[in-house]
mmCIF file of the N, C-alpha and C atoms, coordinates in Angstrom:
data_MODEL
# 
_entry.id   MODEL 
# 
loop_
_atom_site.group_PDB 
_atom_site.id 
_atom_site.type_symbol 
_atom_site.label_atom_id 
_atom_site.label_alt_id 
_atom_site.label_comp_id 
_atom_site.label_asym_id 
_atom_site.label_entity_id 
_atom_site.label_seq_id 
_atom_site.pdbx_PDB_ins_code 
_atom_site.Cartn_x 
_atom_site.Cartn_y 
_atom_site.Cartn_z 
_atom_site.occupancy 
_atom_site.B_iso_or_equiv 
_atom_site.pdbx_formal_charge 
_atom_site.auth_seq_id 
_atom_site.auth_comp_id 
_atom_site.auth_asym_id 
_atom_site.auth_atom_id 
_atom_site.pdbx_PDB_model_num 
ATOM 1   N N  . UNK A 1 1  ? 0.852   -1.177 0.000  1.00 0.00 ? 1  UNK A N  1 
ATOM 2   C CA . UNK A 1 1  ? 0.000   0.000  0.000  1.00 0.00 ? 1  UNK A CA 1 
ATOM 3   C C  . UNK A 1 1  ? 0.896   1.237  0.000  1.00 0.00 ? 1  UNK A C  1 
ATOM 4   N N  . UNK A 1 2  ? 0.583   2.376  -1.180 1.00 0.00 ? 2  UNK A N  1 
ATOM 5   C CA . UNK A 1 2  ? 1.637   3.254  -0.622 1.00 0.00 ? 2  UNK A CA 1 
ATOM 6   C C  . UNK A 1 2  ? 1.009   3.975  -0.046 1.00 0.00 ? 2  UNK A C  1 
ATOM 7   N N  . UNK A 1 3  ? 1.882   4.998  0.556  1.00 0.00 ? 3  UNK A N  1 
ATOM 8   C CA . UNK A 1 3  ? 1.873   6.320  1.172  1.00 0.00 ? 3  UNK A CA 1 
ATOM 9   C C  . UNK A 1 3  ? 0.807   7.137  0.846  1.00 0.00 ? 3  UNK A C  1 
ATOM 10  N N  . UNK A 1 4  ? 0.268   7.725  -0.374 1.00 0.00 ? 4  UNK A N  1 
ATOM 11  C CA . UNK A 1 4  ? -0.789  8.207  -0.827 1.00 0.00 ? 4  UNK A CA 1 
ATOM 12  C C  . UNK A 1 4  ? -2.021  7.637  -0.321 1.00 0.00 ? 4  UNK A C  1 
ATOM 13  N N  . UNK A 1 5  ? -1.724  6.267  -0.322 1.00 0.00 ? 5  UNK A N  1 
ATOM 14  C CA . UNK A 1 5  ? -3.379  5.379  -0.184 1.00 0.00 ? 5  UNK A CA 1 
ATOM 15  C C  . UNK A 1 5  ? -3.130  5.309  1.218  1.00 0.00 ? 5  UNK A C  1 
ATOM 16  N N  . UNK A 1 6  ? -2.409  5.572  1.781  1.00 0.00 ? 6  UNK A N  1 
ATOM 17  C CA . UNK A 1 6  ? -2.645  5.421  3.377  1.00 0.00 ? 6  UNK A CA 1 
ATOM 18  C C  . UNK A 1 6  ? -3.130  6.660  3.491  1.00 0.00 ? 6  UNK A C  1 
ATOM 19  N N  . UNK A 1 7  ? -2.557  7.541  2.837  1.00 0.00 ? 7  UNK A N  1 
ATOM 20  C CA . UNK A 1 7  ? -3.160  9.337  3.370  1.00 0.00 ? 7  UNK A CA 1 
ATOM 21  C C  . UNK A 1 7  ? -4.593  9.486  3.221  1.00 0.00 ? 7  UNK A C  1 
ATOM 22  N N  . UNK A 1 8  ? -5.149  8.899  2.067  1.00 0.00 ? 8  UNK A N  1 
ATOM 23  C CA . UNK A 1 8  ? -6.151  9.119  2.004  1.00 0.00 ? 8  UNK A CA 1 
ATOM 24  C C  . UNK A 1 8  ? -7.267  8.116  2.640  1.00 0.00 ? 8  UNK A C  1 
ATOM 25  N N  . UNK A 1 9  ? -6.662  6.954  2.680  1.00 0.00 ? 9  UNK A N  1 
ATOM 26  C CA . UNK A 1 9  ? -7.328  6.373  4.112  1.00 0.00 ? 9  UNK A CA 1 
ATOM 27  C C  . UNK A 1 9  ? -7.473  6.940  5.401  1.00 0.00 ? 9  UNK A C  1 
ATOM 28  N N  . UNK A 1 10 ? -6.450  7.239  5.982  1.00 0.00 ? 10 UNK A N  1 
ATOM 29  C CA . UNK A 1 10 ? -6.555  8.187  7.130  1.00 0.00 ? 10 UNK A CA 1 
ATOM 30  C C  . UNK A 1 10 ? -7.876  9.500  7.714  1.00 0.00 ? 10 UNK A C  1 
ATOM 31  N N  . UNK A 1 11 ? -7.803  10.013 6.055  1.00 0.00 ? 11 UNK A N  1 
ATOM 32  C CA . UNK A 1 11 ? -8.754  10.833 5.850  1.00 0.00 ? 11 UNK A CA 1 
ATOM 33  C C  . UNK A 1 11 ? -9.894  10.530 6.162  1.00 0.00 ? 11 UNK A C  1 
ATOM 34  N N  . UNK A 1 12 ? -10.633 9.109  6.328  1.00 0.00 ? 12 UNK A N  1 
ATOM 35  C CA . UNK A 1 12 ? -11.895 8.636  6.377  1.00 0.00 ? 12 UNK A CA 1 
ATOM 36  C C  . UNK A 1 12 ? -11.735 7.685  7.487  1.00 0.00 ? 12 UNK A C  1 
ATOM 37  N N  . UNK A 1 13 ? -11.123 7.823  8.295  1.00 0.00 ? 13 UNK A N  1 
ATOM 38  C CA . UNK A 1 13 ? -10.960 6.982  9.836  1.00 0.00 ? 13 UNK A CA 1 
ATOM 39  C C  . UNK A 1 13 ? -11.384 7.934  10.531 1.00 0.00 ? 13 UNK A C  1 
ATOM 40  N N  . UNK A 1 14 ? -11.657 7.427  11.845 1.00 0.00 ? 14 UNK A N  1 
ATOM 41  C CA . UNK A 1 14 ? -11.804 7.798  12.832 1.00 0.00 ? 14 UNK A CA 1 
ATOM 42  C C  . UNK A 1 14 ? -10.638 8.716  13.475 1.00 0.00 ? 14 UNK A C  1 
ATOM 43  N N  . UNK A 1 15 ? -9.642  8.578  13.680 1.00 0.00 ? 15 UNK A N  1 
ATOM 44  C CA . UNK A 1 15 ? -8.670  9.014  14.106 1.00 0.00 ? 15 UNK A CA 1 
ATOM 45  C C  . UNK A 1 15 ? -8.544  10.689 13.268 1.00 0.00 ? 15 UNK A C  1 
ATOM 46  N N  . UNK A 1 16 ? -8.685  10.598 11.616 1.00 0.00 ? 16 UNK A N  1 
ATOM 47  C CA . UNK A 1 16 ? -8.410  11.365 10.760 1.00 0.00 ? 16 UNK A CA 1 
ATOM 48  C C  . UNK A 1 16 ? -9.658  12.469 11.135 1.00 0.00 ? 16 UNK A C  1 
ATOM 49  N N  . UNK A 1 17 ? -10.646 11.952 11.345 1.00 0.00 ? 17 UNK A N  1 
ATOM 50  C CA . UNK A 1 17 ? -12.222 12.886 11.320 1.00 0.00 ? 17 UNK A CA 1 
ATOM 51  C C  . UNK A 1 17 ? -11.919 13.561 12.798 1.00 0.00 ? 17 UNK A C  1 
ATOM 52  N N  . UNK A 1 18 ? -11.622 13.007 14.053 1.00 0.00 ? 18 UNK A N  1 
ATOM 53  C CA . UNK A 1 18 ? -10.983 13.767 15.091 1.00 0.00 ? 18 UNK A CA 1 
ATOM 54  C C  . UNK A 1 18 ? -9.857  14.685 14.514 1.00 0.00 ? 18 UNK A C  1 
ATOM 55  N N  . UNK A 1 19 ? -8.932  14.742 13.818 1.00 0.00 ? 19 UNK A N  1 
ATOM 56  C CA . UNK A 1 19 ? -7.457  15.709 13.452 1.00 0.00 ? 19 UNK A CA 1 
ATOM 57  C C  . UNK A 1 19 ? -8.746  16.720 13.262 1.00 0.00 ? 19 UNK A C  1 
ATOM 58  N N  . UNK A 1 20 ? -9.481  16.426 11.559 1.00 0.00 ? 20 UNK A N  1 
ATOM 59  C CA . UNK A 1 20 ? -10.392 17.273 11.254 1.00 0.00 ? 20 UNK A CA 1 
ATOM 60  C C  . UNK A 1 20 ? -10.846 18.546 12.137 1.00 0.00 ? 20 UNK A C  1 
ATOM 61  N N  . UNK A 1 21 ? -11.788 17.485 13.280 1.00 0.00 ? 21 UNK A N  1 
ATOM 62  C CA . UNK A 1 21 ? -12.552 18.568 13.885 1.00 0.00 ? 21 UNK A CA 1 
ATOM 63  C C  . UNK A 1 21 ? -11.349 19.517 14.519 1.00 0.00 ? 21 UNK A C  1 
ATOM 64  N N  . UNK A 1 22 ? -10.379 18.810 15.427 1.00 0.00 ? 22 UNK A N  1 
ATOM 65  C CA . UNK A 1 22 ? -9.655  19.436 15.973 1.00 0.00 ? 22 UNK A CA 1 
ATOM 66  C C  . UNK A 1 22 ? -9.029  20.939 15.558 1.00 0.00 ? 22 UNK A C  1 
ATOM 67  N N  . UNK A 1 23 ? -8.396  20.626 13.849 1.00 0.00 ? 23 UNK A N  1 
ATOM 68  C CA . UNK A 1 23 ? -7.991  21.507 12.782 1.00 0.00 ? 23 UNK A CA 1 
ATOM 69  C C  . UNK A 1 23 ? -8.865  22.862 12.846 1.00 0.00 ? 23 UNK A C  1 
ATOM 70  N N  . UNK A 1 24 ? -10.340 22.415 12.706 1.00 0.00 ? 24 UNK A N  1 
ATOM 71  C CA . UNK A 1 24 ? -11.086 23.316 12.666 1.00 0.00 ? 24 UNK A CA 1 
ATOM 72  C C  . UNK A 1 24 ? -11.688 23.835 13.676 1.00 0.00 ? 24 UNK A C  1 
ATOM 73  N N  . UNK A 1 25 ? -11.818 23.340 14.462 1.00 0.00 ? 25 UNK A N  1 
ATOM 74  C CA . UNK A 1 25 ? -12.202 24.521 15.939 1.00 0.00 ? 25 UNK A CA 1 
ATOM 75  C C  . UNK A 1 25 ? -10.773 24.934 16.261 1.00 0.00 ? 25 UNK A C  1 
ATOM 76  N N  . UNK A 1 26 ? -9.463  24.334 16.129 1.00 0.00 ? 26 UNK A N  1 
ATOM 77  C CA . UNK A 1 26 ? -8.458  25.429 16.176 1.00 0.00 ? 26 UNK A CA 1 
ATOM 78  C C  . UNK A 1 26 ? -8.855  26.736 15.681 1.00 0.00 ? 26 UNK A C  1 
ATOM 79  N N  . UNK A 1 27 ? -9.513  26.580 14.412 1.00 0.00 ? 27 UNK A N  1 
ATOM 80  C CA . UNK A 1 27 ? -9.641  27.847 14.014 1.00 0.00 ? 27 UNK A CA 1 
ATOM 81  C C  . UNK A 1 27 ? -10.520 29.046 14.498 1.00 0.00 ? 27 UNK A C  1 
ATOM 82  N N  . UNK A 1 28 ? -11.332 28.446 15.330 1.00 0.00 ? 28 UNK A N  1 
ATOM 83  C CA . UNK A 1 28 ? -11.787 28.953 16.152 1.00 0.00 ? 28 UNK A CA 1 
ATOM 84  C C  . UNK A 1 28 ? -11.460 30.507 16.617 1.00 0.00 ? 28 UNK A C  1 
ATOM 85  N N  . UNK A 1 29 ? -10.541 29.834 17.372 1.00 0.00 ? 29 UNK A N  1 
ATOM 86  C CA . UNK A 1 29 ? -9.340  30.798 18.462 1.00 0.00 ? 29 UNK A CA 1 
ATOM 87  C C  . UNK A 1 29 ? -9.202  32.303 17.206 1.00 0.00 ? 29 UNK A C  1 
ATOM 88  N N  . UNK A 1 30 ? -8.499  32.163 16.434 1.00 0.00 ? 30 UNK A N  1 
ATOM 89  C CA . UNK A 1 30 ? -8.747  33.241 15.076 1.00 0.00 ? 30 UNK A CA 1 
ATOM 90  C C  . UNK A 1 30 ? -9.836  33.885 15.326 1.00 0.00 ? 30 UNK A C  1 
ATOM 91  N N  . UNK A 1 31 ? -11.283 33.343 14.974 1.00 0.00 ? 31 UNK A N  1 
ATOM 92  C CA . UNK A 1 31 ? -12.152 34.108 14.700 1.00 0.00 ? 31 UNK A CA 1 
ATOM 93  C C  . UNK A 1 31 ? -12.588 34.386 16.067 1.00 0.00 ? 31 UNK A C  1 
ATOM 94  N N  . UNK A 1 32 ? -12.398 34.279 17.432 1.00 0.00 ? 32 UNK A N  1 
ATOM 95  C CA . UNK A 1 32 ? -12.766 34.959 18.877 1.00 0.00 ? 32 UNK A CA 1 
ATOM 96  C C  . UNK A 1 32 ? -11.579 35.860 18.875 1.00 0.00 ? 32 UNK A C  1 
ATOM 97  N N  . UNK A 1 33 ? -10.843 36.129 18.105 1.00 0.00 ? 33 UNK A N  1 
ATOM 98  C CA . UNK A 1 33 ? -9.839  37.108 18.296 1.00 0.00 ? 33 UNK A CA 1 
ATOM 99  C C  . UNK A 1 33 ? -10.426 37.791 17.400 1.00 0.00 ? 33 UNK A C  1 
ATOM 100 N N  . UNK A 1 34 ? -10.684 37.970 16.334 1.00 0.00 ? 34 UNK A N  1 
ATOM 101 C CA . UNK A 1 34 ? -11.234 38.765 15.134 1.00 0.00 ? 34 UNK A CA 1 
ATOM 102 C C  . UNK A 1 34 ? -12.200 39.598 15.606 1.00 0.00 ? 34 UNK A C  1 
ATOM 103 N N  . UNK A 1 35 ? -13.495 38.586 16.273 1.00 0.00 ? 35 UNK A N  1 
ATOM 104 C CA . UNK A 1 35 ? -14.495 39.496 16.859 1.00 0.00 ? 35 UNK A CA 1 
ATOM 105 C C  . UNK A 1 35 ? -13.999 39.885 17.834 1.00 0.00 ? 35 UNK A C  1 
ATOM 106 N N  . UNK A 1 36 ? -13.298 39.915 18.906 1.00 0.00 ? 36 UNK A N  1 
ATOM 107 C CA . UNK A 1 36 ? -13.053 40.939 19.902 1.00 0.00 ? 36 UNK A CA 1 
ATOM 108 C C  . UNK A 1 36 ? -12.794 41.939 19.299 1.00 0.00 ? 36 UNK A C  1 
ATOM 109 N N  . UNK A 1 37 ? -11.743 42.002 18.492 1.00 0.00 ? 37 UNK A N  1 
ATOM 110 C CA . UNK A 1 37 ? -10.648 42.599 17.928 1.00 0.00 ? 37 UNK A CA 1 
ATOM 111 C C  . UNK A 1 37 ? -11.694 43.993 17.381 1.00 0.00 ? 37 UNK A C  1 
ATOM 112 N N  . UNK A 1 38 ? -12.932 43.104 16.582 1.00 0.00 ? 38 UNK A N  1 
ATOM 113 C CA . UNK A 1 38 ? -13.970 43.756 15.944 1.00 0.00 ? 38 UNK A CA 1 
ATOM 114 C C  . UNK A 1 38 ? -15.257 44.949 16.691 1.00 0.00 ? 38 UNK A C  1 
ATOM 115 N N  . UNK A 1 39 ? -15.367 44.278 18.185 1.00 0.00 ? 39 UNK A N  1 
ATOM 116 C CA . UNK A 1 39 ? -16.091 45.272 18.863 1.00 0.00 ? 39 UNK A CA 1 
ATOM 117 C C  . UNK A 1 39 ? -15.379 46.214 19.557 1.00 0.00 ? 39 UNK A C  1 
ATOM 118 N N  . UNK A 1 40 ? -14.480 46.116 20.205 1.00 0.00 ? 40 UNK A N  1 
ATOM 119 C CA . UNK A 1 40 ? -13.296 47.018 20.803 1.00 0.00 ? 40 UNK A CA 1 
ATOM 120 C C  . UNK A 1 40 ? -13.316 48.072 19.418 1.00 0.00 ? 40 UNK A C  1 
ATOM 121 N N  . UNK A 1 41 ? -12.956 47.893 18.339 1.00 0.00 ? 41 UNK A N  1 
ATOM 122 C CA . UNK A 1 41 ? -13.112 49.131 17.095 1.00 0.00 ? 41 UNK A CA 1 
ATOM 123 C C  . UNK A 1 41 ? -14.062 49.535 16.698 1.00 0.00 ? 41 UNK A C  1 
ATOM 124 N N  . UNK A 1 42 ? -15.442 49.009 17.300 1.00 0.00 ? 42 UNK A N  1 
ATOM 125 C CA . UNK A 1 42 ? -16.322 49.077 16.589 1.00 0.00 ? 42 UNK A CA 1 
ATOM 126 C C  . UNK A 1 42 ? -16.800 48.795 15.134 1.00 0.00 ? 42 UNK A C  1 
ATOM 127 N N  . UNK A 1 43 ? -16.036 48.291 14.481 1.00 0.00 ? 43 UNK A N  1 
ATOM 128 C CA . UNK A 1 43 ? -16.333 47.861 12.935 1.00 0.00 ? 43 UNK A CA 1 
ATOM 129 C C  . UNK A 1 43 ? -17.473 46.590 13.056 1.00 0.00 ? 43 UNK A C  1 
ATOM 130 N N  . UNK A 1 44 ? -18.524 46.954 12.295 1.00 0.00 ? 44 UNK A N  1 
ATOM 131 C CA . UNK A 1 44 ? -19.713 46.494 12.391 1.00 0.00 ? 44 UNK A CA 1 
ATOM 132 C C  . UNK A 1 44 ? -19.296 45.383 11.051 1.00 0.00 ? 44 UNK A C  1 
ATOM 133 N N  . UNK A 1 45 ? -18.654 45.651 10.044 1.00 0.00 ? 45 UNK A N  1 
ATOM 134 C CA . UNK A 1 45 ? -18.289 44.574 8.762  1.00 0.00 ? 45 UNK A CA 1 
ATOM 135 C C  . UNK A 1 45 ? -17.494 43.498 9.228  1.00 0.00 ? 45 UNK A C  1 
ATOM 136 N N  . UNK A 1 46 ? -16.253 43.876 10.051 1.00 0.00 ? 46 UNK A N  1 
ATOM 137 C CA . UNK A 1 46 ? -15.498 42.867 10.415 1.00 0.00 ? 46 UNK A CA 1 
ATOM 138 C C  . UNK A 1 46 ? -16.343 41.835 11.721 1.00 0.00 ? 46 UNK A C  1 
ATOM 139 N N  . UNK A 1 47 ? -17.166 42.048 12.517 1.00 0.00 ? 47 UNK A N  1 
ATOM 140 C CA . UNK A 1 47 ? -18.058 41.804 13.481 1.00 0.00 ? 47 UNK A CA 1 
ATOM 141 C C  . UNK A 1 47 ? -18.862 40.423 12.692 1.00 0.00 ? 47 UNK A C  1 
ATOM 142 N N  . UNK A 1 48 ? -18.992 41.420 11.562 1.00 0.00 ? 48 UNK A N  1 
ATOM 143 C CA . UNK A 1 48 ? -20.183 40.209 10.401 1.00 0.00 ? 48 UNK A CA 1 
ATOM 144 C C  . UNK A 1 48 ? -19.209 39.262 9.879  1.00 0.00 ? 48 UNK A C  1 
ATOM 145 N N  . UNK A 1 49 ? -18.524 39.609 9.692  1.00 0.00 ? 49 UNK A N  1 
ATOM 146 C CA . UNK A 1 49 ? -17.596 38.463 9.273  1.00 0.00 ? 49 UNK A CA 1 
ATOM 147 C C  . UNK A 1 49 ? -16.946 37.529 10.064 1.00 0.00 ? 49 UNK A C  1 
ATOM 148 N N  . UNK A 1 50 ? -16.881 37.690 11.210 1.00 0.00 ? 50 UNK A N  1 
ATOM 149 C CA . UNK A 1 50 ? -16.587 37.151 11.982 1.00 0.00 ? 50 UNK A CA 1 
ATOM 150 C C  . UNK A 1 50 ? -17.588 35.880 12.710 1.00 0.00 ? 50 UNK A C  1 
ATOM 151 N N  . UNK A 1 51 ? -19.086 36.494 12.772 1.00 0.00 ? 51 UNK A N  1 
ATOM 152 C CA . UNK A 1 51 ? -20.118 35.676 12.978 1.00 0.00 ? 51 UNK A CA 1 
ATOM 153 C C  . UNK A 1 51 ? -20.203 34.639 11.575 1.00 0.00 ? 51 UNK A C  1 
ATOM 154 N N  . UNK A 1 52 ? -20.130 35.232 10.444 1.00 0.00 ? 52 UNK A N  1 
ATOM 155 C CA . UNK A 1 52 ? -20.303 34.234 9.751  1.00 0.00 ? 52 UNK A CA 1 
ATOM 156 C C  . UNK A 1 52 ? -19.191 33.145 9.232  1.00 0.00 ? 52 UNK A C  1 
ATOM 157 N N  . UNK A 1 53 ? -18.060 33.735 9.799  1.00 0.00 ? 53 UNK A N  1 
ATOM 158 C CA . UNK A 1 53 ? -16.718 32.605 9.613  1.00 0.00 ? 53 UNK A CA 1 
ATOM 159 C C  . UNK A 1 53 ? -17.154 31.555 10.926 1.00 0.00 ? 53 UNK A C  1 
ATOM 160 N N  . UNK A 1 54 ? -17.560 32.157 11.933 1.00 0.00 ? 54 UNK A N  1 
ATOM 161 C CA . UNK A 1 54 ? -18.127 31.079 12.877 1.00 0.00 ? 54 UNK A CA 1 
ATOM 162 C C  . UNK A 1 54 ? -19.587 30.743 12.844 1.00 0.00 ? 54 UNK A C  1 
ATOM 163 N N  . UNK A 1 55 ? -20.048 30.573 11.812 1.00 0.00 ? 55 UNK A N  1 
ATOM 164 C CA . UNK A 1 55 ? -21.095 29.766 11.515 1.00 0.00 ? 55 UNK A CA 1 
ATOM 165 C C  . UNK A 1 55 ? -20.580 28.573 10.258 1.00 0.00 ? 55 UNK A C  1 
ATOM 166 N N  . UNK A 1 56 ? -19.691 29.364 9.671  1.00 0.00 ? 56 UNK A N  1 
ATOM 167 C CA . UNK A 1 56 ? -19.018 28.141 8.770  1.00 0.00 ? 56 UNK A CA 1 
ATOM 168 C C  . UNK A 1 56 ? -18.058 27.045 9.429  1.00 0.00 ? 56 UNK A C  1 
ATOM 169 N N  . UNK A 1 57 ? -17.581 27.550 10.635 1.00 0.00 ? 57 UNK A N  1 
ATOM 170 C CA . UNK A 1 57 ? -16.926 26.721 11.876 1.00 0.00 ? 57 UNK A CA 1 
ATOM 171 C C  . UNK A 1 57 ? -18.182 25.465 12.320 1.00 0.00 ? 57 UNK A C  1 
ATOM 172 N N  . UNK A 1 58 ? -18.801 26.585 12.535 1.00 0.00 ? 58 UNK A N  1 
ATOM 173 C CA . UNK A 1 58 ? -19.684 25.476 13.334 1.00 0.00 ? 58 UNK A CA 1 
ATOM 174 C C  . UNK A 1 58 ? -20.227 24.280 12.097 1.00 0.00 ? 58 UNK A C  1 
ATOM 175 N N  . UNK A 1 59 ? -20.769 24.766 11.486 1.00 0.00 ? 59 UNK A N  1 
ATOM 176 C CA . UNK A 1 59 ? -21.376 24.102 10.594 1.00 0.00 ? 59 UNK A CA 1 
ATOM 177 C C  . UNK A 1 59 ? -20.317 22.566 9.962  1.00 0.00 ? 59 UNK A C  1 
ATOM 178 N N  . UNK A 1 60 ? -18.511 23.228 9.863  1.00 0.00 ? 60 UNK A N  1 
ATOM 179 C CA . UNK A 1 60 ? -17.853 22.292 9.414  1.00 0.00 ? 60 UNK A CA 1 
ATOM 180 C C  . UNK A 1 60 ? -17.846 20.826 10.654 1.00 0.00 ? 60 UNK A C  1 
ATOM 181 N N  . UNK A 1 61 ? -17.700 21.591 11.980 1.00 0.00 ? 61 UNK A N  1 
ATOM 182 C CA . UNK A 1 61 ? -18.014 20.555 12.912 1.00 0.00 ? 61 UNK A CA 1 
ATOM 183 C C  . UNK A 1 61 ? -18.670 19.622 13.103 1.00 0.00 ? 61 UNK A C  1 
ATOM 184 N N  . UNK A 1 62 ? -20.056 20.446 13.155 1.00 0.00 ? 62 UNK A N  1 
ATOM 185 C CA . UNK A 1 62 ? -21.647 19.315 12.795 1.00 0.00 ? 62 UNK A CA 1 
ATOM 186 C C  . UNK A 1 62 ? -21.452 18.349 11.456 1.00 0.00 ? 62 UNK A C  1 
ATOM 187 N N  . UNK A 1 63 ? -20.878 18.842 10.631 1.00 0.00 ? 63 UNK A N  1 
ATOM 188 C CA . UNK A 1 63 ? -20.751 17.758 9.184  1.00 0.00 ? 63 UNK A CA 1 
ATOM 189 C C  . UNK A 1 63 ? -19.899 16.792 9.877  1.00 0.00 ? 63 UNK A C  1 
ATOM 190 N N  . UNK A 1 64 ? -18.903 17.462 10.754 1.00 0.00 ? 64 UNK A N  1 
ATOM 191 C CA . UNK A 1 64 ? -17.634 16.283 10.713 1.00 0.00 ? 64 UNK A CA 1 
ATOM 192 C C  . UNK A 1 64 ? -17.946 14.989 12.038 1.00 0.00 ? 64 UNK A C  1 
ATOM 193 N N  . UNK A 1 65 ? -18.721 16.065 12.591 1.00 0.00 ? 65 UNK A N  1 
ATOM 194 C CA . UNK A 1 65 ? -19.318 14.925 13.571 1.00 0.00 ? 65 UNK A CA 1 
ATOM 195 C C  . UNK A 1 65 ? -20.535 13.582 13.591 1.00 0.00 ? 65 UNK A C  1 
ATOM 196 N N  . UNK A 1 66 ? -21.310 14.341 11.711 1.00 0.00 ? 66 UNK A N  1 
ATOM 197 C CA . UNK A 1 66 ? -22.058 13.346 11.625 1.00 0.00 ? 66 UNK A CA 1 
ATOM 198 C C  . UNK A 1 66 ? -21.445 12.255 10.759 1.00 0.00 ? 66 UNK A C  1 
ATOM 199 N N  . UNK A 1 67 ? -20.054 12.489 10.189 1.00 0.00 ? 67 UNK A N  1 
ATOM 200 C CA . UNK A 1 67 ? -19.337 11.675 9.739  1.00 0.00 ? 67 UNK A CA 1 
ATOM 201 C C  . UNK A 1 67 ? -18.834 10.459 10.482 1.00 0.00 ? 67 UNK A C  1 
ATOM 202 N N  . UNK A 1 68 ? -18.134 10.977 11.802 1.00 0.00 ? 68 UNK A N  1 
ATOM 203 C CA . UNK A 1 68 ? -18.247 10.117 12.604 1.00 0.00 ? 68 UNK A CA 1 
ATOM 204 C C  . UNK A 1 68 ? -19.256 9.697  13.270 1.00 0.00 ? 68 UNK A C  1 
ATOM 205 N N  . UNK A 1 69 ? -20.203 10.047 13.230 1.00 0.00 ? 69 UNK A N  1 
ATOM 206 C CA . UNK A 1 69 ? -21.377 8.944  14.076 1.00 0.00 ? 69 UNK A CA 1 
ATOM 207 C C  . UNK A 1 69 ? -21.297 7.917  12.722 1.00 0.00 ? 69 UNK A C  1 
ATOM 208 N N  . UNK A 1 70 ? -21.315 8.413  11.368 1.00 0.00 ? 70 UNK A N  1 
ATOM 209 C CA . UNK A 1 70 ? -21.354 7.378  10.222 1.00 0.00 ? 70 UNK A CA 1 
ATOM 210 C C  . UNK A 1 70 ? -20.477 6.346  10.166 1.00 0.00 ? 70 UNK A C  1 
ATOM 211 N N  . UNK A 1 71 ? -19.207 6.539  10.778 1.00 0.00 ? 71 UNK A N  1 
ATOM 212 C CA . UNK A 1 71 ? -18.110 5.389  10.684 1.00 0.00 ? 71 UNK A CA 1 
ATOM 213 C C  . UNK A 1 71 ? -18.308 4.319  11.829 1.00 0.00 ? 71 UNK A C  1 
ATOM 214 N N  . UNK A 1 72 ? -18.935 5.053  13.110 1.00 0.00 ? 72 UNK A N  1 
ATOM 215 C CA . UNK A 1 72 ? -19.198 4.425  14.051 1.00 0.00 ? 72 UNK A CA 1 
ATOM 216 C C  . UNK A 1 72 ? -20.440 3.384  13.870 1.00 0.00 ? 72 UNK A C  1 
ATOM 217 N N  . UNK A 1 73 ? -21.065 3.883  13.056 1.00 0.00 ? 73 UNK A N  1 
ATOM 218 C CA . UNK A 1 73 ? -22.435 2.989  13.066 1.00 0.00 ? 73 UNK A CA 1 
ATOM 219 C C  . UNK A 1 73 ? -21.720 1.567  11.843 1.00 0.00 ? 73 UNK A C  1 
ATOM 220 N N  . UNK A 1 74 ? -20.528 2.320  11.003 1.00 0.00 ? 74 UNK A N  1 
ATOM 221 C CA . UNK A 1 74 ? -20.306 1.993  10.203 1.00 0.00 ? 74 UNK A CA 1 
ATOM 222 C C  . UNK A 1 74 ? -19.642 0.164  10.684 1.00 0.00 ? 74 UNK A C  1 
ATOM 223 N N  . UNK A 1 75 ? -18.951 0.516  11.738 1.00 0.00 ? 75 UNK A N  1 
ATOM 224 C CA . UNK A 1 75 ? -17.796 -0.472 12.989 1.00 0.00 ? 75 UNK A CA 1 
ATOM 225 C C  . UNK A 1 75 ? -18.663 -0.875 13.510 1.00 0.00 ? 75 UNK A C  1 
ATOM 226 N N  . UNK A 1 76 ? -20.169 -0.666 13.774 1.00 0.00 ? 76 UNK A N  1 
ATOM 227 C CA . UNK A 1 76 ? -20.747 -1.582 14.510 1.00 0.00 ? 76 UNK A CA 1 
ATOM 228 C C  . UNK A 1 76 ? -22.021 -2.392 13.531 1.00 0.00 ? 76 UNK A C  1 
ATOM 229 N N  . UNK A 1 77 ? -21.545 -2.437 12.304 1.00 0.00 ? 77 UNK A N  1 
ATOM 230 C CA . UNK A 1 77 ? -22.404 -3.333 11.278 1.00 0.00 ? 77 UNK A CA 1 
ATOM 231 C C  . UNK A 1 77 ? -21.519 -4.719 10.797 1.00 0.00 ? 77 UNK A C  1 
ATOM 232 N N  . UNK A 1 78 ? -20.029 -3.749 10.876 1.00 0.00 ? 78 UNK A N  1 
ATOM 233 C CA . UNK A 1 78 ? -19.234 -4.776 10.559 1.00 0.00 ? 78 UNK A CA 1 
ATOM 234 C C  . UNK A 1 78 ? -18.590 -5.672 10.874 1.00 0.00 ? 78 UNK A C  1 
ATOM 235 N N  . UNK A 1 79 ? -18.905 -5.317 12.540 1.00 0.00 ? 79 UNK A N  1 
ATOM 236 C CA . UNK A 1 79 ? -18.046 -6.098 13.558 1.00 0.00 ? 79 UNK A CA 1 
ATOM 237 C C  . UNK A 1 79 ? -19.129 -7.256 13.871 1.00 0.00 ? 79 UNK A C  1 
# 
């Protein structure tokens, strides 16, 4: 098996869908700095952008978490 096909295996494990979420609520931290950053100046655009980069946060989470409930249900059909 090479290297490639392991990477992209990884990608669809369990282990890989945790990095995922992890990756992305890291990013988190960014956008609670952005909006602070945003009401302290008052900029009402950067504020919006900020809510909606953390709705695309959230949203990537909920996908990634129903992924894993999918692998999980997936391990307990096959086992």
């Amino acid at each position: 098996m090479s290297a490639l096909t392991k990477a992209k295996g990884f990608k669809k494990s369990k282990a890989g869908t945790y990095l995922s979420i992890g990756t992305t609520a890291f990013g988190a931290i960014s956008v609670v700095k952005q909006a602070k950053k945003a009401r302290t100046e008052n900029d009402t655009l950067k504020l919006i952008d900020a809510v909606v980069s953390a709705a695309a946060i959230a949203t990537g989470v909920a996908i990634l978490l129903r992924e894993l409930k999918r692998i999980g249900d997936d391990d307990v059909l096959l086992g």
